[in-house]
N, C-alpha and C positions, 0 to 999 in steps of 0.2 A: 419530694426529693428535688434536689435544686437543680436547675439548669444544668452548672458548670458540672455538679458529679454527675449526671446522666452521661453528657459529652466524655469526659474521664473514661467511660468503659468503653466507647466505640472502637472496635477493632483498627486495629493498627492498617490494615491492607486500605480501610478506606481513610488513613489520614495520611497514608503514603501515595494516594492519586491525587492529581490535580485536573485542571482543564485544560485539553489542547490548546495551546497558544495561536493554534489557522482559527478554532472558533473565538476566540476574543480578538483576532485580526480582522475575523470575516463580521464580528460584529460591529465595530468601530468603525470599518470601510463604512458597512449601510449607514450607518448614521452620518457619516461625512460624505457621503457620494454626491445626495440631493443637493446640498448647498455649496460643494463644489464646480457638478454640470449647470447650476443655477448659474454661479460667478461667472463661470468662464467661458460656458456654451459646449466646452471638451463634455468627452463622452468619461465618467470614471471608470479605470480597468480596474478589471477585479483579476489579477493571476495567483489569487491565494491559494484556493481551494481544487483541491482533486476530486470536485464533481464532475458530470458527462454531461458538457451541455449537448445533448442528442435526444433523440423521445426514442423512448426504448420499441425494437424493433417489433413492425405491425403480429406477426405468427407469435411473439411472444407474448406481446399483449393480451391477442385472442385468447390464447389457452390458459391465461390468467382467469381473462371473462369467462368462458366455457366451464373452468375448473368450478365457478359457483353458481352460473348459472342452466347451463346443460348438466355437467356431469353431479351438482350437489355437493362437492367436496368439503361439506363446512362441517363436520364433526371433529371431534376429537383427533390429534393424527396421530400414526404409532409412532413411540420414541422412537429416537435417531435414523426416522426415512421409513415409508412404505420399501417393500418390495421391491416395486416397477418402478419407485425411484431409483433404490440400488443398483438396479438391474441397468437400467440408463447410467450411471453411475462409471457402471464395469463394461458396458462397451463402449462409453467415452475413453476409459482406459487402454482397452485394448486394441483402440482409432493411435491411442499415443504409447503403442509396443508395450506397454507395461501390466503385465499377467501376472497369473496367481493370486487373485484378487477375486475376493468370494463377498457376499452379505453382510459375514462379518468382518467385513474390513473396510467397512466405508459407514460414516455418520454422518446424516443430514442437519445443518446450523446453522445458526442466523445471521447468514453473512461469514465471510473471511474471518471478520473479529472474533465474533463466537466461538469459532472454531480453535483461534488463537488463545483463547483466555482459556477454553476447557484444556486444551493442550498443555498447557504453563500450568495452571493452577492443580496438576495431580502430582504436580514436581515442587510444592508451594517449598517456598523456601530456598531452592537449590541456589547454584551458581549458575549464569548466563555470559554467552559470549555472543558478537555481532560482529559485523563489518560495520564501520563509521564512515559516514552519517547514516542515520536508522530513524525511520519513522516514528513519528512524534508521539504517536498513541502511546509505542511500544513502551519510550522511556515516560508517558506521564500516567498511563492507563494498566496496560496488561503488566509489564514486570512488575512494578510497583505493589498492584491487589494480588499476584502470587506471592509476594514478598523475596523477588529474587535479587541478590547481587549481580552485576553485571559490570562485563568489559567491553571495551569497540577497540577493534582492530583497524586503526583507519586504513585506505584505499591509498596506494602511492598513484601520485599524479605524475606521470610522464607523458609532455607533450600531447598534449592533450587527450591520452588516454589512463585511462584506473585501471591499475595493476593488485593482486594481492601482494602484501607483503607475505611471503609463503615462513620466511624465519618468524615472524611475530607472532603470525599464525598459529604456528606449533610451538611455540612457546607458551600462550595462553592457553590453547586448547585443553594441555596436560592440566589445567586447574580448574576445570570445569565439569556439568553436568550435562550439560544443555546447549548448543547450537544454534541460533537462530539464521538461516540463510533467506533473503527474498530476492527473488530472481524473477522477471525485472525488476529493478530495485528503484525504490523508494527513497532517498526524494533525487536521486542521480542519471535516473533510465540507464543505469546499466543492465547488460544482459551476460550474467553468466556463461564462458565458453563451456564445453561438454569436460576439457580438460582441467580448468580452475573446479570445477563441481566434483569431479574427481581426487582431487587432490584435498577438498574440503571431508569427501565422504573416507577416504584412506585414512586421513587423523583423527576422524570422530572415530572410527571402529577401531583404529587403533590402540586409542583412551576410553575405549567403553563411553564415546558421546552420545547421548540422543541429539537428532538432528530435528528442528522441526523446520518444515519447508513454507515460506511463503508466497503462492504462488498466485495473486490474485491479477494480475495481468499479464497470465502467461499468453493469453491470443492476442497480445496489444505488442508486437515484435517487430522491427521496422527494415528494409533493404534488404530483405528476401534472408535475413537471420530465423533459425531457428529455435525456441523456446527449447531448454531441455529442463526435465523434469526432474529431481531428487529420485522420483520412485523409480527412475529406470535404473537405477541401480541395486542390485541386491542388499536385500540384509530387513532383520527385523525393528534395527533403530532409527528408524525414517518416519516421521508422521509428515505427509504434505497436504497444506490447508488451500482450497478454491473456493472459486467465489463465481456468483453471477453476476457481481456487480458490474463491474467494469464491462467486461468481454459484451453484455447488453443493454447498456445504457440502460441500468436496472438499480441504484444506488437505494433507491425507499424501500424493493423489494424484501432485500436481506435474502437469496436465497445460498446457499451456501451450502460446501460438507468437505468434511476430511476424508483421508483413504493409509491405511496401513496397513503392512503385512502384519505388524502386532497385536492380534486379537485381542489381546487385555485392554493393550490402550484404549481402544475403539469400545471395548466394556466400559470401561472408566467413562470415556468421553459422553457415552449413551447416558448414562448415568446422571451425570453431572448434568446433559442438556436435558433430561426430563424434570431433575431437581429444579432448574434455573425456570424452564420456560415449556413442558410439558411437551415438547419438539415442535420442528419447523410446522408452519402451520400447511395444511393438503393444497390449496391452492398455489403456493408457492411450490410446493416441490411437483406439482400438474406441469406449469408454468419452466421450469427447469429440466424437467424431461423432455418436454417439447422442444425447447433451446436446443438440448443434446441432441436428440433424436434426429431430426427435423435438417438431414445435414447439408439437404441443398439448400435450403434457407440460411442455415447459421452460416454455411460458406460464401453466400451471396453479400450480407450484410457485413461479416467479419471484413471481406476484402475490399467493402465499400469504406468501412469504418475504418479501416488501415488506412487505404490508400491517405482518405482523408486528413486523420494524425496527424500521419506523415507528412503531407505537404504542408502542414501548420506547424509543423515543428521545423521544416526548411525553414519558412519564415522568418519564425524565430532566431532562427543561427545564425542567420546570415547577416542580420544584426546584430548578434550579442558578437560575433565573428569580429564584426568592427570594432565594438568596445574595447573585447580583449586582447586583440591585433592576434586572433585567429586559434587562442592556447585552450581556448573553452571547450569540454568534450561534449562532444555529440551524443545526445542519446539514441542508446541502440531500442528503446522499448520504451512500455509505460507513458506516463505522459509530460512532465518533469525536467525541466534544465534547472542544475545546484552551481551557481558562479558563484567565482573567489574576486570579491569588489573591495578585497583589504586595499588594494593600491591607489583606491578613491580616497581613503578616508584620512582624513588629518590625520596626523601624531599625537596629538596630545586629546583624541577622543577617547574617553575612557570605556563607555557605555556604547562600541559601534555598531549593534544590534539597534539598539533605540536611535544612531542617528542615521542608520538608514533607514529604518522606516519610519521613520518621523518628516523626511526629506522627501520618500517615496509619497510618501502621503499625503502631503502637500502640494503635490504635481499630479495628484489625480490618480496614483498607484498604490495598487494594494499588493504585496508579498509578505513572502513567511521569510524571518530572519535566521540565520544560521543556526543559532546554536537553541532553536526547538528540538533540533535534530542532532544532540550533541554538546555539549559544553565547550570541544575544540577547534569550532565549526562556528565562530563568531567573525562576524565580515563579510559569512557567504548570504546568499539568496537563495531559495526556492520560485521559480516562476512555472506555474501551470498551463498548457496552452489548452486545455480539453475543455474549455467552454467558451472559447471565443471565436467569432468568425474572425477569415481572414483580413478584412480591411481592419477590424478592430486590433489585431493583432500587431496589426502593420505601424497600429499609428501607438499603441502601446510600446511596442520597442524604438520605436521616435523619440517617446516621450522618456524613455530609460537614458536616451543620450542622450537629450536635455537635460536631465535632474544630474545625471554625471559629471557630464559638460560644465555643470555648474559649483562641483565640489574643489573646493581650495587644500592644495595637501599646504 
């Protein structure tokens, strides 16, 4: 059989994925980084990517080690979570008010993502709605291989705060299936108030929406803001997906699990994660109950690793502060500034995606361009602060005003 007809049957879901554009960012940086710091003695920033530069914390690690060396943990695990994972699972829940949460309503997966794709692809096909800008996976990776149509409700920017637009809202919403909320948000660090989350969960139940929630840096919340969770609200159309990554500087681990009060879904999701990947592996999920568990540890390190953040993302602002003569909104969470640098860019650029980072690049910066996250979202930036020290940072937003400083409208 010839090549070209083998290719001809491959399923459509996987000729509708592509590659995130931060990994073909993040790969081009490395390549140009070396003979960059060669020329010019500068250090190259990398603010691409949403890794944790942190070593995940010492108690987490151990009971990683422990889980195959002490305790054996290397057989087969049960799908969708032991037990005494679950169990840890449901009194993390019940640390965050949110009950009625049994065994079967929580499934253990490979990370945030995992969890994300099994959710979507039991709905293959439907319709999706988002808040704009929306993580890059979503629109190159997960809707795509569920084969869903989708819309973005962008975010109205006032003075430098993101508001819903609440008419657009419920406008779209009546033509959908599917919800995607992530709270804090991806690529913007916004944080959800408890009232907007409300107002989201009123219009899905009231259109029969499944909601599914993304909450993978719900402990990364900054100025004494509060995280609120999908699941504290009632109802059986909620699935919220968490993650170990972030919250423990654990991004290789993948440890992960969803939680809902809809038993089926969480059949479905078991399901699908044994099909895929035969469930999370025991060490990992040792390693994540420990995390939970463990809660003067996880509070010592959470508020070491906030405090932290935080004062790297003042940093940040206070520069980018300057650039934008103050309109830039501050992230309430996550780790993430989204600026609008349409007023740098000539007139008559056509491609302004490619000539900011092409300009960026050239001055020793790496960034994600807008419209990975978005097609209406051309002009903006994604800059990362979660893996750089502060003096690096410092001379990185330097270097933003020079490469600006240096654009001719």
């Amino acid at each position: 059989m010839a090549t070209k007809n083998i290719e001809s049957k491959i399923s459509s879901s996987f000729r509708r994925i592509g590659l995130s554009p931060i990994v073909q960012i993040s790969e081009e940086a490395e390549q140009l980084a070396s003979s960059f710091e060669k020329k010019t003695g500068r250090p190259f920033i990398f603010f691409q990517r949403g890794e944790v530069g942190f070593d995940m914390p010492a108690y987490v690690a151990q009971a990683f080690s422990d889980a195959v060396l002490v305790k054996k943990l290397t057989k087969y695990p049960k799908s969708g979570g032991a037990p005494w994972f679950k169990d840890a699972v449901i009194s993390h829940m019940n640390e965050m008010k949110i009950e009625e949460i049994t065994r079967d309503n929580v499934v253990a997966t490979y990370g945030g993502q995992e969890g994300l794709e099994l959710a979507f692809l039991q709905f293959e096909g439907c319709k999706a709605a988002a808040f704009g800008p929306i993580w890059s996976a979503m629109l190159e990776n997960i809707l795509p291989y569920a084969k869903f149509d989708w819309t973005l409700v962008p975010f109205k920017e006032e003075a430098g705060r993101l508001k819903i637009d609440a008419g657009k809202l419920e406008e779209v919403i009546k033509d959908v299936d599917v919800f995607y909320l992530n709270t804090p948000h991806n690529p913007t660090g916004k944080v959800f108030s408890r009232e907007e989350m409300s107002l989201v969960n009123e219009l899905c139940r009231k259109n029969n929406v499944l909601i599914i929630s993304d909450e993978a840096y719900k402990d990364l919340v900054y100025d004494g803001k509060k995280h609120t969770s999908m699941l504290e609200f009632d109802g059986d159309h909620i699935i919220s997906v968490f993650t170990g990554s972030k919250s423990f500087a654990a991004t290789g681990l993948r440890m992960g699990y969803s939680v809902s009060r809809n038993k089926k879904i969480i059949e479905n999701m078991t399901k699908g994660n044994y099909s895929q990947t035969a469930g999370l592996s025991t060490p990992q999920q040792h390693a994540l109950t420990v995390a939970l568990r463990d809660k003067e540890s996880r509070d010592k390190w959470l508020n070491f690793f906030v405090k932290e953040l935080q004062e790297r993302r003042d940093i940040v602002y206070e520069g980018i502060k300057a650039i934008s003569n103050g309109s830039t909104y501050m992230p309430e969470g996550a780790f993430y500034f989204f600026i609008n640098l349409n007023k740098f860019i000539p007139k008559d650029i056509k491609d302004k995606d490619k000539y900011l980072l092409n300009r960026f690049m050239d001055n020793g910066i790496a960034v994600v361009y807008g419209s990975a996250f978005g097609k209406d979202f051309e002009g903006y930036t994604r800059l990362s602060f979660s893996t750089l020290e502060r003096e690096v940072l410092k001379e990185g937003v330097e270097r933003l005003k020079e490469t600006l400083s240096g654009f001719s409208r």
